[in-house]
C-alpha positions as CSV (number, residue, x, y, z in Angstrom):
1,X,101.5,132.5,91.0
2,X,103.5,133.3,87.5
3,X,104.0,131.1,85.1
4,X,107.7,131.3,85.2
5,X,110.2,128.5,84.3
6,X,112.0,126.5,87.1
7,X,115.7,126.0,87.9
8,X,116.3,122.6,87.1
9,X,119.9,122.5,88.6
10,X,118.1,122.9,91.8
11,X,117.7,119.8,93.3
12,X,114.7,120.9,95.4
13,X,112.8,121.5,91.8
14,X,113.7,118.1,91.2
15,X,112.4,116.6,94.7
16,X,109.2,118.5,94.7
17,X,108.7,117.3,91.0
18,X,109.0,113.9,92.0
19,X,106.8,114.3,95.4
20,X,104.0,115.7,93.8
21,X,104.3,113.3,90.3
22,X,104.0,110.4,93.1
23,X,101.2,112.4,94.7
24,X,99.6,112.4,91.3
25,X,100.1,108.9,91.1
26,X,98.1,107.4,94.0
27,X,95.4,110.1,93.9
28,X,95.0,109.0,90.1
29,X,94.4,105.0,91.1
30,X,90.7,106.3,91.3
31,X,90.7,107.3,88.0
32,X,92.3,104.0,86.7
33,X,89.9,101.6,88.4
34,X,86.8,103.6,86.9
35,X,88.2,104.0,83.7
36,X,88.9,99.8,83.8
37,X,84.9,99.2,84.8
38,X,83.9,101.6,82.4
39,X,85.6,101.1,79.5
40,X,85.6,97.6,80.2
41,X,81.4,98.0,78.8
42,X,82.8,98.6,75.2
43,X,83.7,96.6,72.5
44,X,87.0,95.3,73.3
45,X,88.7,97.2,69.9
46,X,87.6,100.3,71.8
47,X,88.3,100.2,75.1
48,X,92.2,101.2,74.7
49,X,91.4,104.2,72.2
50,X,88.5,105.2,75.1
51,X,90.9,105.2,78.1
52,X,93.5,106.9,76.4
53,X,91.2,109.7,74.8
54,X,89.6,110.2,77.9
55,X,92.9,110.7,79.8
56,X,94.0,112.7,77.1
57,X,91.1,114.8,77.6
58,X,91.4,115.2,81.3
59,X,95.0,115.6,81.3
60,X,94.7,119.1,78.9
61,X,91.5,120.1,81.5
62,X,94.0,119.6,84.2
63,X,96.8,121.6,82.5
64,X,93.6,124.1,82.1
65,X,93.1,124.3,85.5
66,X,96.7,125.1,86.6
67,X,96.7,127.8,84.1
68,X,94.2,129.2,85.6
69,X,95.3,128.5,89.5
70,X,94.7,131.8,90.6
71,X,91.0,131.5,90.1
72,X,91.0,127.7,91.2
73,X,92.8,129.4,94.6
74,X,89.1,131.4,94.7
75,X,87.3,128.9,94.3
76,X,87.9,127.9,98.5
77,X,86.0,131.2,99.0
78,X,82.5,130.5,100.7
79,X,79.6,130.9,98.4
80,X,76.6,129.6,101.0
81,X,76.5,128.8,104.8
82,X,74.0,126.3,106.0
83,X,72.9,126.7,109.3
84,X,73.3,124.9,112.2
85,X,71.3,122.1,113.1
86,X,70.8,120.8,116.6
87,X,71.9,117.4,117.2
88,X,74.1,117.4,113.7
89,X,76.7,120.7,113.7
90,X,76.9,123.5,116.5
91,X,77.8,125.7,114.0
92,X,77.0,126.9,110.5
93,X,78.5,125.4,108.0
94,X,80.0,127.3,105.1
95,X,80.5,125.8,101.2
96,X,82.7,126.9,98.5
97,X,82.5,125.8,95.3
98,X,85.4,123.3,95.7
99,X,83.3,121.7,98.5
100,X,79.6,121.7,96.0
101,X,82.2,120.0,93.3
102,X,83.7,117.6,96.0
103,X,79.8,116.9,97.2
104,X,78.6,116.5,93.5
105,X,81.3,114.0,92.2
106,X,81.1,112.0,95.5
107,X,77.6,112.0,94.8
108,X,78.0,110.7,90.8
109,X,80.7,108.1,92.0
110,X,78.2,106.6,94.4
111,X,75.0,106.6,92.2
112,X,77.3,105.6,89.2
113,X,78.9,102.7,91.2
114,X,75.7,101.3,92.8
115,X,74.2,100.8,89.5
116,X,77.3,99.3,88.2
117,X,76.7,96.8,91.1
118,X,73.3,96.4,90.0
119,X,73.9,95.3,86.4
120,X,76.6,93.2,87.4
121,X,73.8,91.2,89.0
122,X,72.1,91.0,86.7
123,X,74.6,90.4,83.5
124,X,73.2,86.7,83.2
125,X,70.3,88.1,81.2
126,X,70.7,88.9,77.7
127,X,68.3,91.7,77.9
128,X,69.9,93.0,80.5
129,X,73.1,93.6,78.4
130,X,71.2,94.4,75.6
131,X,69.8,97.2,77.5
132,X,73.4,98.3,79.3
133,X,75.1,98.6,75.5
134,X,72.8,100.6,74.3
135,X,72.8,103.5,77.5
136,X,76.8,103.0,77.5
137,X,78.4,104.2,73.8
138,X,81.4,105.6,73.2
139,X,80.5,109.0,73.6
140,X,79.3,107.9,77.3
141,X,82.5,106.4,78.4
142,X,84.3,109.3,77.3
143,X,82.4,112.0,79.5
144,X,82.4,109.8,82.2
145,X,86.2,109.7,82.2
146,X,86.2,112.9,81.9
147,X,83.8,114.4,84.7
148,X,85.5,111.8,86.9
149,X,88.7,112.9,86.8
150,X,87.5,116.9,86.6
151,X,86.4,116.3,89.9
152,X,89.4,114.8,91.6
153,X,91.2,117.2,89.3
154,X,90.4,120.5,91.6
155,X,91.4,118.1,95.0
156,X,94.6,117.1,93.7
157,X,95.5,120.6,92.2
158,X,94.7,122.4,95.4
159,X,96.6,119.9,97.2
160,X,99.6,120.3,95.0
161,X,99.3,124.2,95.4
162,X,100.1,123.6,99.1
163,X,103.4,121.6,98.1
164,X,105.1,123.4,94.5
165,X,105.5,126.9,94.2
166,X,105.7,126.4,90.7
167,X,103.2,125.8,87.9
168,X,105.8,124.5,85.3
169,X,106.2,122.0,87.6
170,X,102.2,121.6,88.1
171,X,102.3,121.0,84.4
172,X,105.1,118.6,84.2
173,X,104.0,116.6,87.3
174,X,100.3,116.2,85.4
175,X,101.6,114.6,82.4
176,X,103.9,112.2,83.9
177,X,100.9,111.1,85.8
178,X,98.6,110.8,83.2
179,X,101.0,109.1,80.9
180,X,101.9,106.7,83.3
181,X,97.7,105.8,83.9
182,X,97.6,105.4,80.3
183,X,100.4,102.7,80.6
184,X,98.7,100.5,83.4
185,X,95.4,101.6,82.5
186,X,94.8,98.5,80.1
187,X,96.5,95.4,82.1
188,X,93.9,97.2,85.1
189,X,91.3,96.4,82.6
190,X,92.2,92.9,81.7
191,X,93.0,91.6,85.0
192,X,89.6,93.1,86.3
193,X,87.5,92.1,83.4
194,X,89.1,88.7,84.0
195,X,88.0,88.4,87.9
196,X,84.1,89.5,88.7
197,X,85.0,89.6,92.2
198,X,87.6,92.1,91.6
199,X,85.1,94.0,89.8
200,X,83.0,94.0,93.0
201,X,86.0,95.1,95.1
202,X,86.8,98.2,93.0
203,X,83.2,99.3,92.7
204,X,83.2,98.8,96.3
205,X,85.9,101.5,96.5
206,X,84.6,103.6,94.5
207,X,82.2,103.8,96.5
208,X,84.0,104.2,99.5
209,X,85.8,107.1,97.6
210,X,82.6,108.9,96.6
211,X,81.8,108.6,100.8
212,X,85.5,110.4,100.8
213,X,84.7,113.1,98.6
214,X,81.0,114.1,100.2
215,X,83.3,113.9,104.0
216,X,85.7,116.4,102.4
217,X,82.9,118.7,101.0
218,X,81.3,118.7,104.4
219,X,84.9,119.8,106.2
220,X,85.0,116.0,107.6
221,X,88.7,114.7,107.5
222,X,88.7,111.1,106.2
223,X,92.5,109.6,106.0
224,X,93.4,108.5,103.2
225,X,96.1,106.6,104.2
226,X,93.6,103.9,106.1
227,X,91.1,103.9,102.8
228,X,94.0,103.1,100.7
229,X,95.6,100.5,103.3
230,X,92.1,98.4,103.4
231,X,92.0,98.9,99.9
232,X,95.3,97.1,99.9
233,X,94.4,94.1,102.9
234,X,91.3,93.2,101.0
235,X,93.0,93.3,97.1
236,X,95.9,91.2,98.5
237,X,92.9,88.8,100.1
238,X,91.3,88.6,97.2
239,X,94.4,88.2,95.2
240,X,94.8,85.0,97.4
241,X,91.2,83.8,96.6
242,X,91.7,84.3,93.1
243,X,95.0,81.5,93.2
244,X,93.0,79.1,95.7
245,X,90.0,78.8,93.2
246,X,92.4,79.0,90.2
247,X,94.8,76.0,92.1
248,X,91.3,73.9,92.7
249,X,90.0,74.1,88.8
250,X,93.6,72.5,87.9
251,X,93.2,70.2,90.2
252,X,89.6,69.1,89.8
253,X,90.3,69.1,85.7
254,X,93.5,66.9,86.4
255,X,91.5,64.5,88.5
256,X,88.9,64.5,85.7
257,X,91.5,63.6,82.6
């Protein structure tokens, strides 16, 4: 695949640049909810200049990655077979390194979003957030942006070598993706920072997502389309929640002037 500039009084170009900047999009509303709960964890004068450094970051490792597309093609080549087990797979099952990546960051979301559920718990204690800001620096939040979005980074890229011909269109598709996450990046933040629960719910998907990944790494087909539609039920549920407690507090404060 050459690196050859597109025809942009094609309309096609143009379609396929806005199919796969949408596709972008909604595979990046991963990335924005675990760069909200982690950055969230800093000082709040460095939580904007975390998330946008960190998508900085992992928007030149994606442009990386499409540079190289003809080894990220290779990388669906299997490198180990495990054999079959009776009672779990009839037959042997063979990994590439895009399914040990997949597997590893499904791996790392879970882990990394259980203990986020822990401390959250256990935020009442002052040791206990003595204890989380010294683990979590700057440095921390910035690596974990980063290998997040590395690893849905080679999912996304393969995916979008199945739809565009064309890397200048990769390229382009990647930063108006990334620059729009760096726009609603922050009000994610506030608004989750605001509402604990919410805080639950998106770690809750996370790890839901991480479950995603391993399935994908293992050659199991989750859809997507039903994560991302209860993801959507239980936000707008929530959501509702949310303006019954806030509608009671007015009330119960009016009743108490």
């Amino acid at each position: 695949m050459e690196l050859v500039f597109p025809d942009f009084t094609n309309p096609a170009i143009w379609i396929s640049l806005l199919t796969l900047s949408f596709l972008e999009i909604v595979l990046g509303i991963d990335n924005i909810i675990f760069i909200s709960i982690v950055a969230g964890k800093l000082p709040k004068q460095q939580q904007r200049r975390a998330r946008n450094l960190g998508l900085l970051m992992a928007m030149l490792f994606r442009v990386g990655l499409l540079l190289c597309i003809t080894w990220i093609i290779g990388l669906k080549d299997p490198v180990m077979t495990i054999p079959a087990i009776e009672g779990l797979s009839a037959n042997p099952l063979a990994l590439s390194v895009k399914d040990l990546i997949l597997i590893a960051g499904g791996l790392f979301l879970i882990v990394k979003s259980t203990l986020e559920i822990h401390h959250k718990f256990k935020r009442d204690t002052g040791l206990e957030q003595k204890k989380v800001g010294k683990v979590v620096g700057f440095g921390g939040v910035i690596f974990q942006i980063v290998l997040v979005d590395a690893v849905f980074s080679f999912d996304s890229i393969l995916t979008a070598v199945g739809l565009v011909d064309s890397v200048v269109v990769m390229i382009i598709a990647v930063i108006v993706s990334i620059g729009i996450m760096m726009l609603f990046a922050g009000p994610v933040t506030s608004i989750i920072n605001r509402h604990p629960t919410l805080q639950m719910l998106a770690l809750s998907f996370l790890v839901v997502i991480g479950v995603v990944l391993i399935a994908g790494g293992l050659h199991q087909e989750v859809s997507k389309s039903i994560i991302y539609s209860c993801l959507g039920f239980s936000l707008i549920v929530e959501l509702l929640n949310i303006r019954l407690r806030k509608k009671a507090e007015n009330i119960q404060l009016n009743n108490e002037s």
